[in-house]
C-alpha positions in Angstrom: 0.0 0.0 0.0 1.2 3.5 -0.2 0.7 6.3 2.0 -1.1 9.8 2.1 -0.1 13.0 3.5 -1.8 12.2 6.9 0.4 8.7 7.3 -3.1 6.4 6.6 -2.1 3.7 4.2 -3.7 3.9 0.4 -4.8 1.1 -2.0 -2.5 0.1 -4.7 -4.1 -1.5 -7.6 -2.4 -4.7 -6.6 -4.1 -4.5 -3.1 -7.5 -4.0 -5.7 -6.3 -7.5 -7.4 -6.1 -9.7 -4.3 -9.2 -8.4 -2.9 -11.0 -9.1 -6.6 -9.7 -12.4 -7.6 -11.0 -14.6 -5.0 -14.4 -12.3 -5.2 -14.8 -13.0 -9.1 -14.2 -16.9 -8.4 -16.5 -16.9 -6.2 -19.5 -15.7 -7.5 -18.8 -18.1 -10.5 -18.4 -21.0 -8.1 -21.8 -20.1 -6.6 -23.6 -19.1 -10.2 -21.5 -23.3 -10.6 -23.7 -24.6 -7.9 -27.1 -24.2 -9.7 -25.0 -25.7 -13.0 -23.8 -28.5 -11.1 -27.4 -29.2 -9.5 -29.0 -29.1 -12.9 -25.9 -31.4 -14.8 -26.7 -34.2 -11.8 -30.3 -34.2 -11.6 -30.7 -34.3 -15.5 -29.9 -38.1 -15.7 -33.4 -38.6 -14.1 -34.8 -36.9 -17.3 -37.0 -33.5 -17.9 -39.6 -34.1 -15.0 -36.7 -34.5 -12.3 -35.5 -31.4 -13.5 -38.9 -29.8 -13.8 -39.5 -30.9 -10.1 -36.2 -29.0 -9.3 -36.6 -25.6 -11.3 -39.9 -25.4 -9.5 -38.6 -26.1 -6.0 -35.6 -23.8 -6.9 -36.9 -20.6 -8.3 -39.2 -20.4 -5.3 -36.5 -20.7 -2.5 -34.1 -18.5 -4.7 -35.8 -15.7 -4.7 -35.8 -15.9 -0.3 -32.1 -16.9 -0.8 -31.7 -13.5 -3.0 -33.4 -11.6 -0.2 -30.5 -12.9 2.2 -27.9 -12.3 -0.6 -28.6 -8.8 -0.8 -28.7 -7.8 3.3 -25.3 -9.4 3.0 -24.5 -7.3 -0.1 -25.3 -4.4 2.2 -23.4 -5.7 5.4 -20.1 -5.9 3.5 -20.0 -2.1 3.2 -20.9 -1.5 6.2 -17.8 -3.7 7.8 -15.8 -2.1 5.2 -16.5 1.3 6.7 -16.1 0.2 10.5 -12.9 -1.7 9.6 -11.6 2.0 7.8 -12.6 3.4 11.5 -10.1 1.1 13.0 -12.8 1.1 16.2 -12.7 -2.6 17.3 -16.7 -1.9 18.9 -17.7 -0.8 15.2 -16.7 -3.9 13.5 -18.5 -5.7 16.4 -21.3 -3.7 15.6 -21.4 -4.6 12.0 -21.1 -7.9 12.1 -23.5 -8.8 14.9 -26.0 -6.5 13.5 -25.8 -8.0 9.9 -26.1 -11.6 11.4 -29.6 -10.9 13.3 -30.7 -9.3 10.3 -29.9 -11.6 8.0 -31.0 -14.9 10.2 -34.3 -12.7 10.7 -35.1 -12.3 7.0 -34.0 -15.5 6.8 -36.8 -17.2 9.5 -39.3 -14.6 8.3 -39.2 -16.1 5.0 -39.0 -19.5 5.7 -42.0 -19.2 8.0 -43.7 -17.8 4.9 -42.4 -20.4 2.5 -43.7 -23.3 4.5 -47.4 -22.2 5.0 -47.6 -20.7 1.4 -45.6 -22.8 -0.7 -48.0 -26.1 -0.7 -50.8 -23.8 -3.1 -48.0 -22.3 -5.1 -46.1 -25.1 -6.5 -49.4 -27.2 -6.6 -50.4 -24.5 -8.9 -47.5 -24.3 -11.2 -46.9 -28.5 -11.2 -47.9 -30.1 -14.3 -48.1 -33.3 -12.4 -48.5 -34.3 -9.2 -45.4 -36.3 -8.9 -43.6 -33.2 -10.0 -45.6 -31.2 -7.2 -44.5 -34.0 -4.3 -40.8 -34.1 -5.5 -40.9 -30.3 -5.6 -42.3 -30.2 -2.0 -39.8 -32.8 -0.7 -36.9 -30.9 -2.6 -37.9 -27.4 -1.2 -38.1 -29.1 2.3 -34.6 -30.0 2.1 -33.2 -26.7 0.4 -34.8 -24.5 3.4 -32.0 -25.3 5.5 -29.8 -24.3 2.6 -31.5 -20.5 3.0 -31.0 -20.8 6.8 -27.4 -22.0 6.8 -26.7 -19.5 4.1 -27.9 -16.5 6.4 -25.1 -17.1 8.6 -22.7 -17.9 6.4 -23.6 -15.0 3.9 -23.1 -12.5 6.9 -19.5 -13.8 8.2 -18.6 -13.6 4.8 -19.2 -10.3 3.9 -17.1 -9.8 7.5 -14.5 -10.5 5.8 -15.2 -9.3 2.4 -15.7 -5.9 4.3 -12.1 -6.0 6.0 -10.4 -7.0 2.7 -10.0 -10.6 3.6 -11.7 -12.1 0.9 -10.0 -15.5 0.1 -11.4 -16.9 3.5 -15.1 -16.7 1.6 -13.7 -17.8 -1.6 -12.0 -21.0 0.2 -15.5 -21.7 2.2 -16.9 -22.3 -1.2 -13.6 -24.3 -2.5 -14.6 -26.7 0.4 -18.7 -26.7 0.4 -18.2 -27.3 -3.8 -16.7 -30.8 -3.9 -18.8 -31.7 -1.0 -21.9 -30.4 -2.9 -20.9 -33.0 -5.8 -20.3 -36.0 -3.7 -22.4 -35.6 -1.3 -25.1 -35.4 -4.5 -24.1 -37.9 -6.9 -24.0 -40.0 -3.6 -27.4 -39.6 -2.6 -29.7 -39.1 -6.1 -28.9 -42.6 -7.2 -28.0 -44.1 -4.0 -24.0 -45.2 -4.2 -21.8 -46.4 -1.6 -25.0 -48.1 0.2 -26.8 -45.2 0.6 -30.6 -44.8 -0.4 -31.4 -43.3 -3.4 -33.3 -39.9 -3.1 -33.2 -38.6 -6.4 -33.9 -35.2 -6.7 -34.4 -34.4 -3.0 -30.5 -36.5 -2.9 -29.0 -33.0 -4.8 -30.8 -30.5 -1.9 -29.3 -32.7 0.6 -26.3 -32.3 -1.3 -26.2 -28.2 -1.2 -27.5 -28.1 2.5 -24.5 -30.2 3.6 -22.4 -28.1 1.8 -23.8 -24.9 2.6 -23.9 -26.0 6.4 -20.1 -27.0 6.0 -19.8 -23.4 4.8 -21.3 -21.9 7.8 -19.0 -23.6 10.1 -16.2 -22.9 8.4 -16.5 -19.5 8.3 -17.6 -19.3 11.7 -14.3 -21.1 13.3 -12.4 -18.7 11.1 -13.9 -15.6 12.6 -13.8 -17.3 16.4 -9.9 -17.9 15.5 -9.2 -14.4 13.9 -11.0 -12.5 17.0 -12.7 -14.2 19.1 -15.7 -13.4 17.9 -15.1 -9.5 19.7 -15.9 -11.3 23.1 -13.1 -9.2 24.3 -14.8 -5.8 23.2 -17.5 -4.0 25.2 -20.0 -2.0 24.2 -21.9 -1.3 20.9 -21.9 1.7 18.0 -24.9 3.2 18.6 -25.1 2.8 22.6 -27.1 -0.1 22.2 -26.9 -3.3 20.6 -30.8 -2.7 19.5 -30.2 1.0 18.0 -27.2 0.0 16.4 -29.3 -2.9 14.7 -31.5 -0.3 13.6 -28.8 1.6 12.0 -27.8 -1.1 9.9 -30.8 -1.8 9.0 -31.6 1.3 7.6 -28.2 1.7 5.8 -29.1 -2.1 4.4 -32.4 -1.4 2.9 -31.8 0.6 -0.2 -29.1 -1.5 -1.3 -31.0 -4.7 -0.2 -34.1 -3.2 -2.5 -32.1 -2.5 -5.3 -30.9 -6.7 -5.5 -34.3 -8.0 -5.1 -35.4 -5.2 -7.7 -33.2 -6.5 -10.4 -33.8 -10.3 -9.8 -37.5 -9.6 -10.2 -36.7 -7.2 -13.2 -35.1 -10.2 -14.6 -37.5 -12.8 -13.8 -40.2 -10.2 -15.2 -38.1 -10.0 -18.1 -37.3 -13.7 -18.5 -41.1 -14.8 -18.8 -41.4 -12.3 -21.9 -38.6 -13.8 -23.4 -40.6 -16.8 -23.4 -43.1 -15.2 -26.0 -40.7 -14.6 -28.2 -39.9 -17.7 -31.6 -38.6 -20.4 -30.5 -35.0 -19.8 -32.2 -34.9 -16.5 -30.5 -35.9 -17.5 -27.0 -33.4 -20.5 -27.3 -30.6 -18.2 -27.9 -31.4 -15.9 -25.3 -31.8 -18.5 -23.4 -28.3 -19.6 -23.6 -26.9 -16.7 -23.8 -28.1 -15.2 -20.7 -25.8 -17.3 -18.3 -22.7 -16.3 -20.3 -23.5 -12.7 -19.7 -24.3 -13.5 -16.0 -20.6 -15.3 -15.4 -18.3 -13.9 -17.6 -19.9 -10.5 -16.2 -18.4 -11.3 -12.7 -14.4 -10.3 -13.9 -15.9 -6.4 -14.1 -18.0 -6.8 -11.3 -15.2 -8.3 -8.7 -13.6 -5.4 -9.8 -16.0 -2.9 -9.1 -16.6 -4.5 -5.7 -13.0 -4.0 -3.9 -13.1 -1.0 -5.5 -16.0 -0.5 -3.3 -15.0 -2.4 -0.3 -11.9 -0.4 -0.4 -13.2 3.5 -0.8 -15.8 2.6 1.7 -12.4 1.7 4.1 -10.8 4.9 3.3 -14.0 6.7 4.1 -14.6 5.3 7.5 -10.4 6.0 8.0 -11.7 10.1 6.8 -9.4 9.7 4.0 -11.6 12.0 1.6 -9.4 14.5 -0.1 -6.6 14.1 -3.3 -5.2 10.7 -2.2 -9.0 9.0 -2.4 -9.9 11.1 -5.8 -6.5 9.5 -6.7 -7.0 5.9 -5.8 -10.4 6.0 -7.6 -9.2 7.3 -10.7 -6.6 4.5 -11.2 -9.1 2.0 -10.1 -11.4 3.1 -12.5 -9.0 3.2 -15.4 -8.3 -0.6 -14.5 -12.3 -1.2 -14.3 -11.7 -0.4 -18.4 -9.2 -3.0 -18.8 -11.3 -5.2 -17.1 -14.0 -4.7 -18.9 -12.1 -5.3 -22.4 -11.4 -8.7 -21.2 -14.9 -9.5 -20.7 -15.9 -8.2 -24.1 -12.9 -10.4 -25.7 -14.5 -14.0 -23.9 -17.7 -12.5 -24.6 -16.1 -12.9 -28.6 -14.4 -16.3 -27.9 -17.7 -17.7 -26.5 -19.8 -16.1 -29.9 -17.1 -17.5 -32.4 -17.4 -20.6 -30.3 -20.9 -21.4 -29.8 -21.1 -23.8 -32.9 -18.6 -25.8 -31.0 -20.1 -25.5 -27.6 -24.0 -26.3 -28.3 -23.2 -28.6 -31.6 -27.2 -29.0 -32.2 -28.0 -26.0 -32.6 -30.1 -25.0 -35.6 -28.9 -22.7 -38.0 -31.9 -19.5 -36.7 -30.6 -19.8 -33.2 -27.0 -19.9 -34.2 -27.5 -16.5 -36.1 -29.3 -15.3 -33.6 -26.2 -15.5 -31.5 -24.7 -13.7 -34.1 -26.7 -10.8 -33.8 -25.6 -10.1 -30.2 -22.4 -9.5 -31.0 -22.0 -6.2 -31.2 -24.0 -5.2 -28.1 -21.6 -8.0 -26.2 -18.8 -6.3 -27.5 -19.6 -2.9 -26.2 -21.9 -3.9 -23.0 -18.9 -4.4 -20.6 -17.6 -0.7 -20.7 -20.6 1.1 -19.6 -21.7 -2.0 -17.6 -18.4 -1.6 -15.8 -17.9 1.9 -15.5 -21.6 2.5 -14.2 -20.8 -0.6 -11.3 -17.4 1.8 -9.7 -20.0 4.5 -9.5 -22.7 2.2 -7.7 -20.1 0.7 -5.6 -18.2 4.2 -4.7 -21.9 5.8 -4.1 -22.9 2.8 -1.8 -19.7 3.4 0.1 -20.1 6.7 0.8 -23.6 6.1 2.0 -25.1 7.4 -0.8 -27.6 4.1 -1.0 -31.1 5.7 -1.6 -29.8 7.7 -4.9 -28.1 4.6 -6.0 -31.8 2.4 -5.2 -33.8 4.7 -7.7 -31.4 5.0 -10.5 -31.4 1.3 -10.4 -34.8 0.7 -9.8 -35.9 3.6 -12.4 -33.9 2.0 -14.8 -35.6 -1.7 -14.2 -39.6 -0.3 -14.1 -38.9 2.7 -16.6 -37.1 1.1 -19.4 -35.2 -2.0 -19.7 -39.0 -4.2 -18.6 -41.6 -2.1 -20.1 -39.3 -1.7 -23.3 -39.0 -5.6 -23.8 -42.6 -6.3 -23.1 -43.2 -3.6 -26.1 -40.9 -5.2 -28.0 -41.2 -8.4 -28.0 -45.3 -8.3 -27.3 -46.2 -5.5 -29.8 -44.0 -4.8 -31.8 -42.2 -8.2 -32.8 -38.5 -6.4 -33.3 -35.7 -8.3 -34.1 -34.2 -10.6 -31.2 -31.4 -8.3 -31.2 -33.1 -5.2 -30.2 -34.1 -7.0 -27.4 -30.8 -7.6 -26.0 -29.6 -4.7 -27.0 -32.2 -3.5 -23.9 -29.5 -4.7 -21.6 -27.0 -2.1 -23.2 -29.8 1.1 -23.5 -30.7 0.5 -19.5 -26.7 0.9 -19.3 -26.7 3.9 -21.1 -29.6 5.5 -19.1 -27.6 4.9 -16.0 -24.3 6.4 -17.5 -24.7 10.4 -17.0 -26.5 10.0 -13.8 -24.2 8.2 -12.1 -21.5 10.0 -13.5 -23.0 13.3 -12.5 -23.6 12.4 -9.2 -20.2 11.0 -8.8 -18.4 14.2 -9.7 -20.8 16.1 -6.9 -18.5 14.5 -4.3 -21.7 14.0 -2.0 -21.0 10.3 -0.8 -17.7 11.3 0.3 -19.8 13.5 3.0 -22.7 10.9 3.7 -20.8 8.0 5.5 -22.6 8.2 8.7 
């Protein structure tokens, strides 16, 4: 690290690397798990799968919920870490862990008296229903387990110890797979589940998790047994305090996962060759999309550190403008797999027909250019968020969502039949939208005077 004027140390963009890398691989690891869950359970053929999709797109969207608090929580550690105040990072990570186990019971609570009527309605048939049931049964422990282990991670994420989350998942992953495979076709003597056999698989995993992450932080501090007192006087206000911090930024992740949802089930009306290809493509865009976001992340992680450390003059307008000039280079390198994946889809999906293939095609150029104001418009999210800036931050995201990108696809794939390509080419205008307003609001210099 260097050093400013006032002797606190400063970010090199190899102290940005390390805290990126083991961020990036493991938000692939975790987009993996889903993969890996599908690639096993497809053996027992379309229904099996069916029975899990339905099961799984009702507990993700309580598992996003949990995602985002902890989403929220990082930043918050990463700004009581800046303070150096031991009772701070207490603070932040007790507070984040009731919170998330809360949202956490809340929804299961919710899930188990209203998910009977839900997935009866959407099951075709009723084995699919009672595999479903059985499946989601299992997978609630997964949310609860998750909750913890969601909060101790962004602990660390926050004080720029992210490889002990990345190597939680490193473990829980291989354990997922065995522990799977073992159980949905009943090897090594064990019954055979099926599809419930793969949500025993992630909740052993995910529970694993958990406990690894909590010896880690019992090792590292002692879990702050040592340190009295709490931020805000009180371990309740202080709760309180995170919680309002945790909201907009929690709002804006549930926002665009139902934004996508929304926008996935108009998808489904468009031709068949056209829905297939956004189909597939969607997933590339989602994990090849992490490089620029791991980047934009310990950018955040580490303004929000300088903040709470009152570093807010030339040295932290210096570090962000070398981080952001690196967000570019990052972004270039998505846009070049995004190129190697296009010229390689014949090779990847070898049935495809020769519409959907083209169809590919067509998103080239958007793919090509996405990344850069995809990437430049995440460093102003992440350095807003930082600087406490959360509630501008929510409505440019959520304005975005519900003002363009949604009600623009639904026009043009229900009205107007457009070309598949102007549909994603959405993705790119909602960036655009974004682009002067978060640029404009950067150059303000307002979050660097929000933090508390």
């Amino acid at each position: 690290m260097q050093t400013s004027s006032s002797g606190n140390a400063i970010p090199t963009m190899a102290d940005v690397f390390k805290l990126a890398w083991p961020l990036c691989l493991k938000a692939i690891m975790l987009h993996g798990i889903v993969v890996i869950d599908a690639w096993l359970v497809a053996p027992l053929g379309e229904i099996a799968l069916a029975a899990m999709g339905l099961a799984g797109s009702v507990a993700g969207l309580l598992l996003g919920f949990v995602f985002a608090f902890s989403a929220a929580s990082q930043i918050r550690v990463a700004q009581a870490f800046g303070s150096g105040e031991a009772v701070a990072l207490k603070t932040a990570l007790y507070a984040g862990l009731l919170i998330n186990l809360v949202i956490a019971g809340i929804g299961v609570l919710i899930l188990v008296v209203a998910s009977g009527p839900l997935i009866a309605h959407f099951a075709h048939t009723p084995w699919i229903e009672e595999q479903a049931m059985r499946y989601l049964g299992v997978f609630l422990f997964v949310v609860l387990a998750e909750a913890v282990g969601g909060a101790l991670s962004s602990h660390f994420n926050g004080c720029g110890n992210s490889k002990v989350p990345f190597y939680s998942y490193l473990i829980a992953l291989p354990v997922n797979i065995f522990v799977s495979v073992v159980l949905i076709h009943g090897a090594l003597g064990f019954p055979e589940f099926g599809v419930v056999g793969a949500a025993v698989g992630s909740a052993v995993a995910a529970v694993l998790r958990a406990a690894f992450l909590g010896w880690q932080t019992y090792r590292a501090e002692r879990g702050y047994a040592a340190v009295v007192g709490w931020w805000d006087g009180t371990f309740a206000r202080s709760t309180r305090s995170h919680l309002v911090f945790s909201l907009p930024i929690a709002a804006t992740f549930v926002s665009a996962a139902l934004a996508n949802n929304v926008s996935g089930l108009i998808y489904a009306r468009l031709p068949v060759n056209a829905f297939a290809a956004m189909t597939l493509i969607t997933p590339w865009v989602q994990v090849v999309g992490v490089l620029g976001m791991a980047w934009a992340q310990a950018i955040g992680i580490l303004i929000a550190q300088l903040l709470g450390g009152n570093i807010a003059g030339e040295a932290l307008d210096a570090f962000l403008g070398r981080a952001w000039r690196r967000a570019f280079v990052a972004a270039g390198l998505v846009s070049a797999i995004y190129l190697g994946v296009s010229l390689s889809a014949g090779a990847i999906y070898p049935g495809l027909q020769p519409e959907t293939k083209a169809a590919l095609w067509s998103f080239v150029p958007v793919l090509l250019f996405l990344p850069f104001p995809k990437g430049s418009n995440a460093v102003c999210g992440q350095t807003l968020r930082a600087g406490g800036d959360t509630v501008y931050v929510m409505n440019l995201f959520i304005g975005s969502q519900w003002f363009v990108r949604v009600p623009a696809t639904a026009l043009f794939v229900l009205y107007l039949d457009v070309p598949v390509s102007w549909v994603f080419a959405l993705l790119l205008l909602e960036e655009l939208v974004k682009f002067p307003v978060f640029h404009l609001r950067l150059r303000t210099g307002v979050w660097k005077r929000r933090l508390r």
